[in-house]
PDB file of N, CA, C, O and CB in Angstrom:
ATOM      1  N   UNK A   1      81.312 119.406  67.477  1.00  0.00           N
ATOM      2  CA  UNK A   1      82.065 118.562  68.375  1.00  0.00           C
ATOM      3  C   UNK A   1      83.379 119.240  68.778  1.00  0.00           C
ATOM      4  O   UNK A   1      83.822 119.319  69.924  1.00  0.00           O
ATOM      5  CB  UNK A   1      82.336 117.206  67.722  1.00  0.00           C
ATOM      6  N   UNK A   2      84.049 119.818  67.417  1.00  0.00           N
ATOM      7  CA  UNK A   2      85.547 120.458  68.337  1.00  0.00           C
ATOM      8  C   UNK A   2      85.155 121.795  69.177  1.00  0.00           C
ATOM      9  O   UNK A   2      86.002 122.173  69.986  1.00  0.00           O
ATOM     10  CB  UNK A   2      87.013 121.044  67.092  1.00  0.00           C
ATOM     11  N   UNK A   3      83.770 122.660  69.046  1.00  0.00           N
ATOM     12  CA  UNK A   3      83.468 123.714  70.094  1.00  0.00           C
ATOM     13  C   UNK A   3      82.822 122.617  71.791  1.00  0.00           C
ATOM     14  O   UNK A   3      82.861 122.939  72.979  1.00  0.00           O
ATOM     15  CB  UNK A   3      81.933 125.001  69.181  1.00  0.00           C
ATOM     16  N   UNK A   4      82.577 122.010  71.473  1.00  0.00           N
ATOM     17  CA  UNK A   4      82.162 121.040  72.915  1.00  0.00           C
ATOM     18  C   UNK A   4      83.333 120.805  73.217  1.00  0.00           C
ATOM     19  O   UNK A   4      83.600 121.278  74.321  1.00  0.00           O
ATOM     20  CB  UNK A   4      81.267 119.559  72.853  1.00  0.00           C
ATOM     21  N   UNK A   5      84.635 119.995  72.471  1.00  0.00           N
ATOM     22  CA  UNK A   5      85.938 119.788  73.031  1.00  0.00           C
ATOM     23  C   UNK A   5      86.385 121.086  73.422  1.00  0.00           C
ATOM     24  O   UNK A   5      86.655 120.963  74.617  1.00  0.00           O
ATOM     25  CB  UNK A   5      86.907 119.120  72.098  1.00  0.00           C
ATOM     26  N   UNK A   6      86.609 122.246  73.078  1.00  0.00           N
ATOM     27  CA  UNK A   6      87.540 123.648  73.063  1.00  0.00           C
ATOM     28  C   UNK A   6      86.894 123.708  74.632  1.00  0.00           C
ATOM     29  O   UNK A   6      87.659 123.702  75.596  1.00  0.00           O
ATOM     30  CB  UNK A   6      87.137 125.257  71.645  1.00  0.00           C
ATOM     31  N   UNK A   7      85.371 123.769  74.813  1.00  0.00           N
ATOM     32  CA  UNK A   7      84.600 124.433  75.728  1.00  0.00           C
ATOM     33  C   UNK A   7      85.376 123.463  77.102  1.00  0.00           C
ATOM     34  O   UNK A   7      86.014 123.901  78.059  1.00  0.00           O
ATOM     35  CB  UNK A   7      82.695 124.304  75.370  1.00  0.00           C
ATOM     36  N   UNK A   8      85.065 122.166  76.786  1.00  0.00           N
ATOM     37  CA  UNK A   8      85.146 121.392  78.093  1.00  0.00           C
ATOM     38  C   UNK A   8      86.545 121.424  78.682  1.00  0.00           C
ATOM     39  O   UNK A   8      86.790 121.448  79.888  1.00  0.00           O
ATOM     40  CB  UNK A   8      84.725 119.897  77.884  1.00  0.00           C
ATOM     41  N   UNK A   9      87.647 121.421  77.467  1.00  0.00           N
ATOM     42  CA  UNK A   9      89.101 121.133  77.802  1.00  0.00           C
ATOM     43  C   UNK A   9      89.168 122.724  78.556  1.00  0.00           C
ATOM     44  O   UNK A   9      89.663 122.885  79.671  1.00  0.00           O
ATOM     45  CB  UNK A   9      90.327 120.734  76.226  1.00  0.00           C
ATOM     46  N   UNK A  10      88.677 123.654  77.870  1.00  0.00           N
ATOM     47  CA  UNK A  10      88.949 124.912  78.882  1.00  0.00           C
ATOM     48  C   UNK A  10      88.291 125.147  80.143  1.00  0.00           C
ATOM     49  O   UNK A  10      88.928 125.893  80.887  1.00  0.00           O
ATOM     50  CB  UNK A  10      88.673 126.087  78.256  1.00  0.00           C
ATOM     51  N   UNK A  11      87.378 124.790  80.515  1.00  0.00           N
ATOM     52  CA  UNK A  11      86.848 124.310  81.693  1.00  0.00           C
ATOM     53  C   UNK A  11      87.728 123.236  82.875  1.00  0.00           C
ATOM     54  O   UNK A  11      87.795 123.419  84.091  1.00  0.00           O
ATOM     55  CB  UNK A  11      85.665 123.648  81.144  1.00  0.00           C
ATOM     56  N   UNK A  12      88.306 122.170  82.130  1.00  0.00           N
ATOM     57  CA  UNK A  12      89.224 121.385  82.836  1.00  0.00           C
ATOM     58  C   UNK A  12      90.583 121.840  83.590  1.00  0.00           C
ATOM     59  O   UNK A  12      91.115 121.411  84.614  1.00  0.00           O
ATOM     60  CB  UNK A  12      89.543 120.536  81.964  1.00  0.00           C
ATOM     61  N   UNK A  13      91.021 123.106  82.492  1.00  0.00           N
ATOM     62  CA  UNK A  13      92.358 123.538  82.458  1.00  0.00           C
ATOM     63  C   UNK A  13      92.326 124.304  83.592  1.00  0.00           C
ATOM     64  O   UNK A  13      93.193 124.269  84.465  1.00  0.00           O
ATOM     65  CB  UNK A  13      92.833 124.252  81.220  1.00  0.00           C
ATOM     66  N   UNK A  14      90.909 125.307  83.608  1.00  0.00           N
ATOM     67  CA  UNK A  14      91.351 126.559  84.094  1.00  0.00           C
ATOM     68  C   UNK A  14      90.358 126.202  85.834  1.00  0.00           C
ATOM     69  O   UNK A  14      90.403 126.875  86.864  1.00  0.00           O
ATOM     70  CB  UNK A  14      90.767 128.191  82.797  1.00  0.00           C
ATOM     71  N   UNK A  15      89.783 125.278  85.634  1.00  0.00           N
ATOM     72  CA  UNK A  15      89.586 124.841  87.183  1.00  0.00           C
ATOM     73  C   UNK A  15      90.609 123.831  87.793  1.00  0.00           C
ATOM     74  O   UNK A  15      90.541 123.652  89.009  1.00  0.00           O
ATOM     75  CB  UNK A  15      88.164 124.144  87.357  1.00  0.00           C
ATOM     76  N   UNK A  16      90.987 123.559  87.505  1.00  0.00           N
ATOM     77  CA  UNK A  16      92.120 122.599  88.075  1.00  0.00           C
ATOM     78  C   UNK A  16      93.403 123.816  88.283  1.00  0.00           C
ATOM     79  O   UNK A  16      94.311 123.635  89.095  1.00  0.00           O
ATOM     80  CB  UNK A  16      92.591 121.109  86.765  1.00  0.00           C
ATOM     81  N   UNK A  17      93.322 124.850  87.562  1.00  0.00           N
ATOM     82  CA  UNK A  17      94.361 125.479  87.823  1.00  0.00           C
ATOM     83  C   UNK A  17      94.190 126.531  88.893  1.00  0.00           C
ATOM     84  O   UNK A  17      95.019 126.847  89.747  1.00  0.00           O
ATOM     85  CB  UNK A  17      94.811 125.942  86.693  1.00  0.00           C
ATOM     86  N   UNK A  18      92.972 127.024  88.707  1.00  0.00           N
ATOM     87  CA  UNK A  18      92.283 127.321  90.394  1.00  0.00           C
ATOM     88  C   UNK A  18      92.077 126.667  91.461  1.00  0.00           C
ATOM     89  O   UNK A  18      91.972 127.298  92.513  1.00  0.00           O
ATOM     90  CB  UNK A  18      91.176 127.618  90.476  1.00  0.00           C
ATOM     91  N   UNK A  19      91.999 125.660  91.455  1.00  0.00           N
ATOM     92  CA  UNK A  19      91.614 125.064  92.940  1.00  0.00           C
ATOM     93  C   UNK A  19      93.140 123.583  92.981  1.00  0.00           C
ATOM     94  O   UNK A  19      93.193 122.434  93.420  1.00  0.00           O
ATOM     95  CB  UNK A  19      89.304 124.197  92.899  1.00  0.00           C
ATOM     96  N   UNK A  20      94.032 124.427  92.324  1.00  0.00           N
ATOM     97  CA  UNK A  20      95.350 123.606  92.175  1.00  0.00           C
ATOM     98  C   UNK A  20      95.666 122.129  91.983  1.00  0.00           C
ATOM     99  O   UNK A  20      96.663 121.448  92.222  1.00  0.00           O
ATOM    100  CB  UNK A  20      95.964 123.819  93.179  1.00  0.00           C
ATOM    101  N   UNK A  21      94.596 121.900  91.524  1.00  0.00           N
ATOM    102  CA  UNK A  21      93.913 120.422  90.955  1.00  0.00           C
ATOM    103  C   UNK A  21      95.836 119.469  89.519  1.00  0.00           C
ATOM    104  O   UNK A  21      96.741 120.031  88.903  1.00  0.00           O
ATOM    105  CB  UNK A  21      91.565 121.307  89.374  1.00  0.00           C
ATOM    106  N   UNK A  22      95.612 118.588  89.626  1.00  0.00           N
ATOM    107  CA  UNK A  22      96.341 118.315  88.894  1.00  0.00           C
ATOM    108  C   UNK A  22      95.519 116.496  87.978  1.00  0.00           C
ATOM    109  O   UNK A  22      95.252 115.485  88.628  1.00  0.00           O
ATOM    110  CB  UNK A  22      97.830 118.403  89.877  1.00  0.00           C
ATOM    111  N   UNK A  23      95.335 116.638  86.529  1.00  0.00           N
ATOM    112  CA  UNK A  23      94.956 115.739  86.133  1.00  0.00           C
ATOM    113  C   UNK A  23      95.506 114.278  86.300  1.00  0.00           C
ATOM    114  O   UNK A  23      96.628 114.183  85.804  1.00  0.00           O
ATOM    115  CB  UNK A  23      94.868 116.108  85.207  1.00  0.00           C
ATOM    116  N   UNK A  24      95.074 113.191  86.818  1.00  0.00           N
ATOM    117  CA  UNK A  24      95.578 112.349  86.888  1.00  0.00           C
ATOM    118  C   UNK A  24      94.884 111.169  85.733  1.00  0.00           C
ATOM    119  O   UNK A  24      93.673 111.350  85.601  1.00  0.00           O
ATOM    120  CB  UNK A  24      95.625 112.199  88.238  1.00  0.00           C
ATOM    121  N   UNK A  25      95.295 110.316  85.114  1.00  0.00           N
ATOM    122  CA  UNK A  25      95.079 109.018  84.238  1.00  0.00           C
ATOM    123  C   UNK A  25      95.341 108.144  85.451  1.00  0.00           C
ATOM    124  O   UNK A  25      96.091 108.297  86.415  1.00  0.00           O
ATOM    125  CB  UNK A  25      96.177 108.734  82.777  1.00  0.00           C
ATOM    126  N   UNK A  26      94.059 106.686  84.935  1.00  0.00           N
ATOM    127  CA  UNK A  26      93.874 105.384  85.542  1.00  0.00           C
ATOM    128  C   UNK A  26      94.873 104.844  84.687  1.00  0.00           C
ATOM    129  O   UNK A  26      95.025 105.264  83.540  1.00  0.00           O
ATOM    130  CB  UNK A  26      92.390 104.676  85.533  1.00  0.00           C
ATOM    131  N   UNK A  27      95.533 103.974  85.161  1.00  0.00           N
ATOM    132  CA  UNK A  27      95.933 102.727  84.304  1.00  0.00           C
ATOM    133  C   UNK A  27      95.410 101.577  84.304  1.00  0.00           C
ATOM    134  O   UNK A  27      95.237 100.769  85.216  1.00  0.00           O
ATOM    135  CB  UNK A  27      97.016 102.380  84.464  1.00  0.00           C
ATOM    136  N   UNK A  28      95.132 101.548  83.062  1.00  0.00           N
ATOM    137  CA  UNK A  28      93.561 100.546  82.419  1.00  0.00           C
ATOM    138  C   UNK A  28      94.386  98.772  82.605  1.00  0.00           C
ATOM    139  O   UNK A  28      93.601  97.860  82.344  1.00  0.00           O
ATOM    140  CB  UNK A  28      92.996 101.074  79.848  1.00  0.00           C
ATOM    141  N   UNK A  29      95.712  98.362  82.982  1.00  0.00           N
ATOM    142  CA  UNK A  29      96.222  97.624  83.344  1.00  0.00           C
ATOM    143  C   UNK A  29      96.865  97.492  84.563  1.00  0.00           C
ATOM    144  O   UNK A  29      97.565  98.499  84.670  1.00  0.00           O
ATOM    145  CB  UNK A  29      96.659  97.503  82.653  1.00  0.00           C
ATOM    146  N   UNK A  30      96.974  96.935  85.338  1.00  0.00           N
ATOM    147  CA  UNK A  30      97.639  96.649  86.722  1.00  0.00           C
ATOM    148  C   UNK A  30      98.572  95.634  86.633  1.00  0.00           C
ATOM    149  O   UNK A  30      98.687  95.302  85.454  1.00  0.00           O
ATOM    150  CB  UNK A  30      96.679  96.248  87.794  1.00  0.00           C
ATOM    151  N   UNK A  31      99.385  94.911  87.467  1.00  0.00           N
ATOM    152  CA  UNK A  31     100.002  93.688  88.172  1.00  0.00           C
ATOM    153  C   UNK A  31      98.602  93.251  89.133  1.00  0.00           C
ATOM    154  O   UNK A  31      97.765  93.930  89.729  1.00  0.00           O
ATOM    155  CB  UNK A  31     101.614  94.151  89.207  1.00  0.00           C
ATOM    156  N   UNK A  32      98.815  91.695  88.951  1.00  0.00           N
ATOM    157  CA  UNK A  32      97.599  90.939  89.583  1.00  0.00           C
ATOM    158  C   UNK A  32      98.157  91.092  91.111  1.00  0.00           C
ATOM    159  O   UNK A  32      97.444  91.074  92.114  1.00  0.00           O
ATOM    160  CB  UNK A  32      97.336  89.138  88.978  1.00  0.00           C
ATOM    161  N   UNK A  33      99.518  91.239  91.087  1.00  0.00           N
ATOM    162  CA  UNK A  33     100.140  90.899  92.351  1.00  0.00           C
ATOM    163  C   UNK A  33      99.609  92.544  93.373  1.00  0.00           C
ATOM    164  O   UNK A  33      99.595  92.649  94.600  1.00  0.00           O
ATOM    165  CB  UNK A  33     102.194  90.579  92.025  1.00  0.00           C
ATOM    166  N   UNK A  34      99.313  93.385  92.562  1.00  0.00           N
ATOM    167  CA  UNK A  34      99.407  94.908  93.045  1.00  0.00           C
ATOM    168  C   UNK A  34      98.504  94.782  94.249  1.00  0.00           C
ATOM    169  O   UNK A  34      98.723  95.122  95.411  1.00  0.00           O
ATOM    170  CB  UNK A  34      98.844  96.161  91.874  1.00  0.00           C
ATOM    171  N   UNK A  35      97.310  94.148  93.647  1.00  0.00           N
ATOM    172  CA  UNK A  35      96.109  94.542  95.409  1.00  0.00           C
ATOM    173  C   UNK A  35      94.949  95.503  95.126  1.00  0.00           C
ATOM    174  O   UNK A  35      93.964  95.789  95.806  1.00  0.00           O
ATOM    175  CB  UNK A  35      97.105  95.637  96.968  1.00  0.00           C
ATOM    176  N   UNK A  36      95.398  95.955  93.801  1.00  0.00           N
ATOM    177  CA  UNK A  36      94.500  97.240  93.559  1.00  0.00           C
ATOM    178  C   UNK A  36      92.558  96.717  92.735  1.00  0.00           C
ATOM    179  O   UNK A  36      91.518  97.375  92.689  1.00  0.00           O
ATOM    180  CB  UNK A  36      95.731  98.411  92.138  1.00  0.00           C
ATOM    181  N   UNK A  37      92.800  95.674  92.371  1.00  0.00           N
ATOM    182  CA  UNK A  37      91.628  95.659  92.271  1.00  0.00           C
ATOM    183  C   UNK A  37      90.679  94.957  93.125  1.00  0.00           C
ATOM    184  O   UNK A  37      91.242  93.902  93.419  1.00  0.00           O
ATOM    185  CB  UNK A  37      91.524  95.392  91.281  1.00  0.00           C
ATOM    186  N   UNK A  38      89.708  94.986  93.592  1.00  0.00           N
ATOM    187  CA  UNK A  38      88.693  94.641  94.602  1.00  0.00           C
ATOM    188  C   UNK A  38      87.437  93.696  93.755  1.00  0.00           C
ATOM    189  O   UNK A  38      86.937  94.026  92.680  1.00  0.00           O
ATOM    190  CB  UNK A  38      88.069  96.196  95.326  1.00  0.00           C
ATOM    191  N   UNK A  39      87.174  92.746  94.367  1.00  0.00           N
ATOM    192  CA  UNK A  39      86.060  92.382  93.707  1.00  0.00           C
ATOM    193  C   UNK A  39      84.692  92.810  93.678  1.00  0.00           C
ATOM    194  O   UNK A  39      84.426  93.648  94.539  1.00  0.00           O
ATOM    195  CB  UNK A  39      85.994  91.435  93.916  1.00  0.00           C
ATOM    196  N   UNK A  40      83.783  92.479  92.949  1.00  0.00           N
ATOM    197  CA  UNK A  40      82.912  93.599  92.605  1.00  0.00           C
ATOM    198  C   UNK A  40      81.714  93.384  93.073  1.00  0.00           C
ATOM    199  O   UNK A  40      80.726  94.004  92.682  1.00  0.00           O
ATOM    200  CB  UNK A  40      82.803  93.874  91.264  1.00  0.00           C
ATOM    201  N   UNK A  41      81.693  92.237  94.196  1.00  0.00           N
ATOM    202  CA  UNK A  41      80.595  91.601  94.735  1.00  0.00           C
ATOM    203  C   UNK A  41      81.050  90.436  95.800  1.00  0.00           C
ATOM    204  O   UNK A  41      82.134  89.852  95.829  1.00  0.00           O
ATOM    205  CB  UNK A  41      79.753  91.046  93.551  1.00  0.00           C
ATOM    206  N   UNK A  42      80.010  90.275  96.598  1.00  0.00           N
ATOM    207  CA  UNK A  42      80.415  89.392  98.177  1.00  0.00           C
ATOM    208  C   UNK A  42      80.708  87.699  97.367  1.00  0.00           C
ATOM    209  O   UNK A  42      81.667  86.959  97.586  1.00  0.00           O
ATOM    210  CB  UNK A  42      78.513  89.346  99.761  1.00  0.00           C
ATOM    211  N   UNK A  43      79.688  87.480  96.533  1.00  0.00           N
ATOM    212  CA  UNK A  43      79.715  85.899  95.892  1.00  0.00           C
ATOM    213  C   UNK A  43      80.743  85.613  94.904  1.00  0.00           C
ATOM    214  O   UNK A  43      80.902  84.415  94.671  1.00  0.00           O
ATOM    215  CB  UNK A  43      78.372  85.525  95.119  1.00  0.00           C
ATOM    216  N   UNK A  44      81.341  86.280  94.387  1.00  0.00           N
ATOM    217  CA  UNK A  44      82.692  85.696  93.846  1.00  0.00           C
ATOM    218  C   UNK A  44      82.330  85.531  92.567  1.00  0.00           C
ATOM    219  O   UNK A  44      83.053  84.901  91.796  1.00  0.00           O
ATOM    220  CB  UNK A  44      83.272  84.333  94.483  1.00  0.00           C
ATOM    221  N   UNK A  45      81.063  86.123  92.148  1.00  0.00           N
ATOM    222  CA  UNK A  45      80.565  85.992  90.694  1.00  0.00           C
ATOM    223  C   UNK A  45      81.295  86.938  89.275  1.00  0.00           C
ATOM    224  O   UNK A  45      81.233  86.468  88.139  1.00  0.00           O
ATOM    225  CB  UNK A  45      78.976  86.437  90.854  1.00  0.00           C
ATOM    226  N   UNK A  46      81.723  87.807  89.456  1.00  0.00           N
ATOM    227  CA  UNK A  46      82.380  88.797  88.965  1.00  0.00           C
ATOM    228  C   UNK A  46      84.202  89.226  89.240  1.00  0.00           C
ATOM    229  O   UNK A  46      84.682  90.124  89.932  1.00  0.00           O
ATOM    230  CB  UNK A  46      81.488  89.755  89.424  1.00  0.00           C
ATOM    231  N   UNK A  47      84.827  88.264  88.457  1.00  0.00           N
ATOM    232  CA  UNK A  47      86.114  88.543  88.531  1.00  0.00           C
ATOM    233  C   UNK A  47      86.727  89.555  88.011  1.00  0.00           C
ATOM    234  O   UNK A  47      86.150  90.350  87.269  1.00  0.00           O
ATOM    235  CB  UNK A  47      86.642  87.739  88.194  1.00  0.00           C
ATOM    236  N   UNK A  48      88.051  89.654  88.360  1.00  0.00           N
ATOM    237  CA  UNK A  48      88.719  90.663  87.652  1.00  0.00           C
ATOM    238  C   UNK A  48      89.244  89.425  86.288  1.00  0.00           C
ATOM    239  O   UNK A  48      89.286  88.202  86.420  1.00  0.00           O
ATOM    240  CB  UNK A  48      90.127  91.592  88.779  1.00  0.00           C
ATOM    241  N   UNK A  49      89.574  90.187  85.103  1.00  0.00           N
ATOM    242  CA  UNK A  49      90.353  89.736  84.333  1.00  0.00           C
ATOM    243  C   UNK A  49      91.563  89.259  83.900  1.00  0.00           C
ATOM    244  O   UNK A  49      92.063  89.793  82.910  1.00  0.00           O
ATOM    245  CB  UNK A  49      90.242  90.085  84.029  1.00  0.00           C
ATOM    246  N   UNK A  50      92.191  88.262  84.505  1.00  0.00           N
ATOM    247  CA  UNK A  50      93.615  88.030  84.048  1.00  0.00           C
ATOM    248  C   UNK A  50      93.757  87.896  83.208  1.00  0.00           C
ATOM    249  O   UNK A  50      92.740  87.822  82.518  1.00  0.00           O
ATOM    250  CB  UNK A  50      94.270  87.311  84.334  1.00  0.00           C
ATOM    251  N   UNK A  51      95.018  87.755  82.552  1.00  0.00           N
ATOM    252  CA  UNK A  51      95.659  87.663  81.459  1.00  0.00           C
ATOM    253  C   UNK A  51      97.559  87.877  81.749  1.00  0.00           C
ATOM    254  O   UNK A  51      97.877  88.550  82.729  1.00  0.00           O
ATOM    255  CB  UNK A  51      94.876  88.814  80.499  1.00  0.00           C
ATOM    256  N   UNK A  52      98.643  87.302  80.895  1.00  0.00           N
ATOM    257  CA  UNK A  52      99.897  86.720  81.269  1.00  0.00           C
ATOM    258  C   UNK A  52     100.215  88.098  80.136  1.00  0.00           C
ATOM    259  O   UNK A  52      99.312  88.412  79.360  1.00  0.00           O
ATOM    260  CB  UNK A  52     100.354  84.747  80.979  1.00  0.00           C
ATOM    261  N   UNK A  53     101.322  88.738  80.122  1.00  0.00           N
ATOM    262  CA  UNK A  53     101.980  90.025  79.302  1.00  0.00           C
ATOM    263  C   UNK A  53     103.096  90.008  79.761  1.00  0.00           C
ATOM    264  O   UNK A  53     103.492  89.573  80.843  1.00  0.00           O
ATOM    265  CB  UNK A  53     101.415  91.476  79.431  1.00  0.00           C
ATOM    266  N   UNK A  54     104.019  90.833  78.340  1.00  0.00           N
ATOM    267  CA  UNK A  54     105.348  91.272  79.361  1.00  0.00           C
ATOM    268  C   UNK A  54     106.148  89.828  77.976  1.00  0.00           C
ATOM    269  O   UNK A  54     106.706  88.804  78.371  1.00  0.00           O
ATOM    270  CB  UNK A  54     105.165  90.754  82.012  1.00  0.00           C
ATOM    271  N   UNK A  55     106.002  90.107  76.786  1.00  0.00           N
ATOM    272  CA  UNK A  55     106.496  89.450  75.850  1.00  0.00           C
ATOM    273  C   UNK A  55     108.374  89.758  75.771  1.00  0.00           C
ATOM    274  O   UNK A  55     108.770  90.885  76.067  1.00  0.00           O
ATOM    275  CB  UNK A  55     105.563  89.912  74.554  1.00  0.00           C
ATOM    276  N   UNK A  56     109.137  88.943  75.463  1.00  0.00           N
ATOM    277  CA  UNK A  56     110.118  89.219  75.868  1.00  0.00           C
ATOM    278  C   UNK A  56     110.767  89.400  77.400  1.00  0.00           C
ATOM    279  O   UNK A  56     111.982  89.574  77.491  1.00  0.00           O
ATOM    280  CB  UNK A  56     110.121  89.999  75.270  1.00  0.00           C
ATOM    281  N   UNK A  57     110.111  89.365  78.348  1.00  0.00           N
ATOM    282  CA  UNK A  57     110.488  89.349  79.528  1.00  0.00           C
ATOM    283  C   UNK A  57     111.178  87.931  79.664  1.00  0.00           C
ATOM    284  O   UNK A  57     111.072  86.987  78.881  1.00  0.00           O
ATOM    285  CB  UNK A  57     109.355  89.663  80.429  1.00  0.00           C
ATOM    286  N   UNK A  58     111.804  87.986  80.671  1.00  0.00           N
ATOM    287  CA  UNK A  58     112.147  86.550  81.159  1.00  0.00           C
ATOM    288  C   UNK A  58     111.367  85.785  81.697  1.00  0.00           C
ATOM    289  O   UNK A  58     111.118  84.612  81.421  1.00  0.00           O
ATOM    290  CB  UNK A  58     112.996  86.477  81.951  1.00  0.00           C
ATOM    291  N   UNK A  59     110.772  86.742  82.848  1.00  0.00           N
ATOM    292  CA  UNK A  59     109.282  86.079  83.236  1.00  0.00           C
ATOM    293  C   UNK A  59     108.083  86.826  83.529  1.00  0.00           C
ATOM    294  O   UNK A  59     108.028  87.868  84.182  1.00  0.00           O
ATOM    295  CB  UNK A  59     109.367  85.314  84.410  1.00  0.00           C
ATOM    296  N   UNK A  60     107.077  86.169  82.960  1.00  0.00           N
ATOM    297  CA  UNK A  60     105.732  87.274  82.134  1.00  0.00           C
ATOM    298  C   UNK A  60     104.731  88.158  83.230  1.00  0.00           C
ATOM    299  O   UNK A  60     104.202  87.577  84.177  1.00  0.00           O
ATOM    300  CB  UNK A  60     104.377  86.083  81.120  1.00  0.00           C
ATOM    301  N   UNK A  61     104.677  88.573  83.160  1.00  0.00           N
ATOM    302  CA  UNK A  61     103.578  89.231  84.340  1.00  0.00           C
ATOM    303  C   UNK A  61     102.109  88.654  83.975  1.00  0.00           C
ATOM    304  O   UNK A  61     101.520  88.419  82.920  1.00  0.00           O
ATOM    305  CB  UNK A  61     103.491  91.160  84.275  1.00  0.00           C
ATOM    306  N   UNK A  62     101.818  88.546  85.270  1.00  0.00           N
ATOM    307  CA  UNK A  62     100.226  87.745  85.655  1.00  0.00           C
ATOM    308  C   UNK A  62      99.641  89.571  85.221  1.00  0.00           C
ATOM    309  O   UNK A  62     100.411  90.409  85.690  1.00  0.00           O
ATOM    310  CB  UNK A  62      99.846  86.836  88.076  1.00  0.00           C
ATOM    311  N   UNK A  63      98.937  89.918  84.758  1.00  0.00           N
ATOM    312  CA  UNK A  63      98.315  91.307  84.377  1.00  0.00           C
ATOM    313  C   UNK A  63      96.450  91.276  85.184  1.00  0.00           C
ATOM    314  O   UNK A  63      95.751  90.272  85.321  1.00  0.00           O
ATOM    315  CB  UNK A  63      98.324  91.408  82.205  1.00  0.00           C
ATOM    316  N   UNK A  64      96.244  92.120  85.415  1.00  0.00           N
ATOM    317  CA  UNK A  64      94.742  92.158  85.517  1.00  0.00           C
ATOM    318  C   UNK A  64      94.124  93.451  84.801  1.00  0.00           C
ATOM    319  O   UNK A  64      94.798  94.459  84.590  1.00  0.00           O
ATOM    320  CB  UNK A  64      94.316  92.143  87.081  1.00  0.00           C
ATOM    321  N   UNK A  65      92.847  93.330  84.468  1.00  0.00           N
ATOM    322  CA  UNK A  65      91.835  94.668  83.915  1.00  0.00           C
ATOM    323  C   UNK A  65      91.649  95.433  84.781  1.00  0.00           C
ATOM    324  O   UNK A  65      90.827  94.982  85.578  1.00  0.00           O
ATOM    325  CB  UNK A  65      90.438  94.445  83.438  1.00  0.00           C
ATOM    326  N   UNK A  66      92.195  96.887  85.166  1.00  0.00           N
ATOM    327  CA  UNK A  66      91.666  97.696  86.437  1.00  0.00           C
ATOM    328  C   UNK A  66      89.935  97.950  86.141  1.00  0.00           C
ATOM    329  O   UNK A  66      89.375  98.422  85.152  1.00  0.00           O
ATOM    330  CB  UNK A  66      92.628  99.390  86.581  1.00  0.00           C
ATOM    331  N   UNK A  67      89.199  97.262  87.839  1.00  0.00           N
ATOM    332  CA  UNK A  67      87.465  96.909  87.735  1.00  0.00           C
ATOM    333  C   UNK A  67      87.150  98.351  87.897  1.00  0.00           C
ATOM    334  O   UNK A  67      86.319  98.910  87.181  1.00  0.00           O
ATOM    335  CB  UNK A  67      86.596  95.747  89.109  1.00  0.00           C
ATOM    336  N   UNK A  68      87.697  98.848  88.673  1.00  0.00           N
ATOM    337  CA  UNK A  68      87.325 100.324  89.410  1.00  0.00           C
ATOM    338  C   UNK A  68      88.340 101.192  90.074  1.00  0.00           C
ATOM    339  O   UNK A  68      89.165 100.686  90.835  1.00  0.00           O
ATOM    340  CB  UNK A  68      86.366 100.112  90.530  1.00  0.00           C
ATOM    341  N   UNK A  69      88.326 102.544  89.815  1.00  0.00           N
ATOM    342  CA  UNK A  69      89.284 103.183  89.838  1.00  0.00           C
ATOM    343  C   UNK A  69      89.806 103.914  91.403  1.00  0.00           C
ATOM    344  O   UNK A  69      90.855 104.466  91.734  1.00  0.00           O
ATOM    345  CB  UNK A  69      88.973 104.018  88.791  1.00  0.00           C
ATOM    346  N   UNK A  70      88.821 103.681  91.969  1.00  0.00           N
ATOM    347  CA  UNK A  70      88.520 103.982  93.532  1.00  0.00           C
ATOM    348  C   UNK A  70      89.614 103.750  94.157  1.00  0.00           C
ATOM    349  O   UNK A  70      90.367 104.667  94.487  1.00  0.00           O
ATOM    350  CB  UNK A  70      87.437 103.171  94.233  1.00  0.00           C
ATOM    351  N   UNK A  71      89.878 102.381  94.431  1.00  0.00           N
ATOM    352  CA  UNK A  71      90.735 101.823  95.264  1.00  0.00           C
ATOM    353  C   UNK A  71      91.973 102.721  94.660  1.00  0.00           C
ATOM    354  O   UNK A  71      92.288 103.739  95.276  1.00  0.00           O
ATOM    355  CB  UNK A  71      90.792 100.118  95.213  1.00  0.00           C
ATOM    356  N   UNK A  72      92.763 102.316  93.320  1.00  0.00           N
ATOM    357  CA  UNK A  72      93.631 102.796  92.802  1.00  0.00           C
ATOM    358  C   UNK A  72      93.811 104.081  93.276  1.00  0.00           C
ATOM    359  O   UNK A  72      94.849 104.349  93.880  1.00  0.00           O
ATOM    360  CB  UNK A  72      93.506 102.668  91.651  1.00  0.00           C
ATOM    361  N   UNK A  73      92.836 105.036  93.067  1.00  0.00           N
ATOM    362  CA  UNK A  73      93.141 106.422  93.497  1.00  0.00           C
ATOM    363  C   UNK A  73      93.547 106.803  94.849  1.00  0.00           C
ATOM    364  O   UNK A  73      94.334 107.729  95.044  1.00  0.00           O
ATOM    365  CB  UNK A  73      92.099 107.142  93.269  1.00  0.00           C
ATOM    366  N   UNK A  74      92.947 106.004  95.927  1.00  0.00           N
ATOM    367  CA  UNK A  74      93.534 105.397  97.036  1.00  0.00           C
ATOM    368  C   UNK A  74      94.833 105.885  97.126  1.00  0.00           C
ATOM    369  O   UNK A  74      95.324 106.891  97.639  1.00  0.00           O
ATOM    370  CB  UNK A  74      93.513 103.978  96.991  1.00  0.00           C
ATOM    371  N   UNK A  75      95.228 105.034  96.569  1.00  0.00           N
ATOM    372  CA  UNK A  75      96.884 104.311  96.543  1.00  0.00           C
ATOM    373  C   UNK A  75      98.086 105.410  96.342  1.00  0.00           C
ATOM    374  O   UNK A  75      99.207 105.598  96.813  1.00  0.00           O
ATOM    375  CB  UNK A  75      97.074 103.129  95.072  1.00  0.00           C
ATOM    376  N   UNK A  76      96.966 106.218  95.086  1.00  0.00           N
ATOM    377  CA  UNK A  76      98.025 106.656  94.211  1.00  0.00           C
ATOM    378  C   UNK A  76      98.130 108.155  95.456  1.00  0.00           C
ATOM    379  O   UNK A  76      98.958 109.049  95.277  1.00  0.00           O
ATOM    380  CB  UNK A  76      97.487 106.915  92.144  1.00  0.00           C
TER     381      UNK A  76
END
């Protein structure tokens, strides 16, 4: 397993550093307010996930589960 990790991470490194690629991370949380997640079907059967965060805040953020990373990458 760490020669499959050594192999792949050097593969990642050294093509991204050729074709001037730069790694980007999803954030596996959003703001509900953001726009970024899309629903995942025409019937309304499949929501995104809310949930309230942001403990200690004054006032909490509405949070959602990012569904798909598409849109986001969009954005970003």
């Amino acid at each position: 397993m760490k020669a499959l990790y050594l192999i792949k991470n050097y593969i990642e490194e050294n093509m991204a550093k050729e074709l001037n690629l730069q790694m980007v991370q999803v954030p596996l949380i959003i703001s509900k307010d953001s726009g970024v997640n899309d629903y995942l079907d025409r019937d309304g059967s499949h929501m995104p996930i809310d949930f309230p965060c942001g403990l200690g805040l004054d006032k909490r953020i509405e949070a959602q589960v990012v569904q798909a990373a598409t849109k986001w990458k969009r954005m970003a």
